[in-house]
N, C-alpha and C positions, 0 to 999 in steps of 0.2 A: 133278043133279051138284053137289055140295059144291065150294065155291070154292078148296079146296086142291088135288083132282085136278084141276078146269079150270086152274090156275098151271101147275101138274105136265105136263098136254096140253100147252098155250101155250109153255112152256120146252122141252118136247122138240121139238113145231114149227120153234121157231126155231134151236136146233140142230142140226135136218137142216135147214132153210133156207142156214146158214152152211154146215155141211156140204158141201149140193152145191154152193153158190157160188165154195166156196175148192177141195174135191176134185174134184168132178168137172165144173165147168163151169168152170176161172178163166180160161177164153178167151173168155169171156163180157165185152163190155168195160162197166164203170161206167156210158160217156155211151150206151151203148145200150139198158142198163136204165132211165138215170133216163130216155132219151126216149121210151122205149115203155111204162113203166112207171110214171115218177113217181117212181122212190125208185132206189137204188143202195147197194153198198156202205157208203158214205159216211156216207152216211144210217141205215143199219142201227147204223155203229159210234155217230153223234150220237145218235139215241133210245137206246141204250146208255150213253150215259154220261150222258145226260139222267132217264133212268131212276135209274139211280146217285147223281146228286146231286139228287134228289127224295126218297131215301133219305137224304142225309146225308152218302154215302160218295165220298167225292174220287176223283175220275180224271180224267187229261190224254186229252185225243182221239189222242195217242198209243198210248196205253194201250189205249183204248175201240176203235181200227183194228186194234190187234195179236189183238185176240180176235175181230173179223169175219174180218181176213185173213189170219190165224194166222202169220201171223208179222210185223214190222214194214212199215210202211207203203211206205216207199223200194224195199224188198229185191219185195214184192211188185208195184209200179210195172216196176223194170228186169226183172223175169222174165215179168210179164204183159202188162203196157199195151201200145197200139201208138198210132201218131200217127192221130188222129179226124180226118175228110177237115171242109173247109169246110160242107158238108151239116148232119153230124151235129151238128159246135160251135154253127150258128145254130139247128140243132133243139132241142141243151141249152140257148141260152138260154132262151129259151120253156117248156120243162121246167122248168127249173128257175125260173123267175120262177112259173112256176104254181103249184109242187109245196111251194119252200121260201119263197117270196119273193124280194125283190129281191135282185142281189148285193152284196157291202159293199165 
């Protein structure tokens, strides 16, 4: 396989990845994925824009969440999120100390 169809695979991948994360599962919550997963939302939209300014091309984590979550970050918070019980939050820390590092 020629490294332009492999981009071309890897790009369609990851938007039916976003796809189903924003369509068809967004009850799906962030601290569940990054605890059982290692990576979330969040995450998707950081390597996105991390991607982006490795290319050169500026974008705010704004920007970079509005195209994981399709639509802004806030608006998809108050229609999705729910309050993560005590459990899950010391589970994310640990996830997340593993996955991204430490927090800042």
């Amino acid at each position: 396989m020629d490294d332009a169809t492999r981009t071309e695979l890897e790009a369609a991948a990851f938007r039916e990845l976003v796809h189903h994360l924003m369509v068809k599962r967004p009850e799906v919550q962030n601290i569940d994925l990054m605890n059982l997963g290692g990576f979330c939302r969040n995450c998707l939209s950081r390597w996105y824009q991390e991607a982006a300014a490795a290319r050169g091309i500026a974008m705010t984590k704004e920007e970079s969440r509005e195209i994981v979550y399709g639509m802004p970050y806030a608006d998809w918070v108050a229609q999705h999120q729910t309050e993560a019980s005590p459990e899950q939050k010391a589970a994310f820390e640990v996830a997340y100390t593993e996955n991204v590092g430490p927090r800042e």
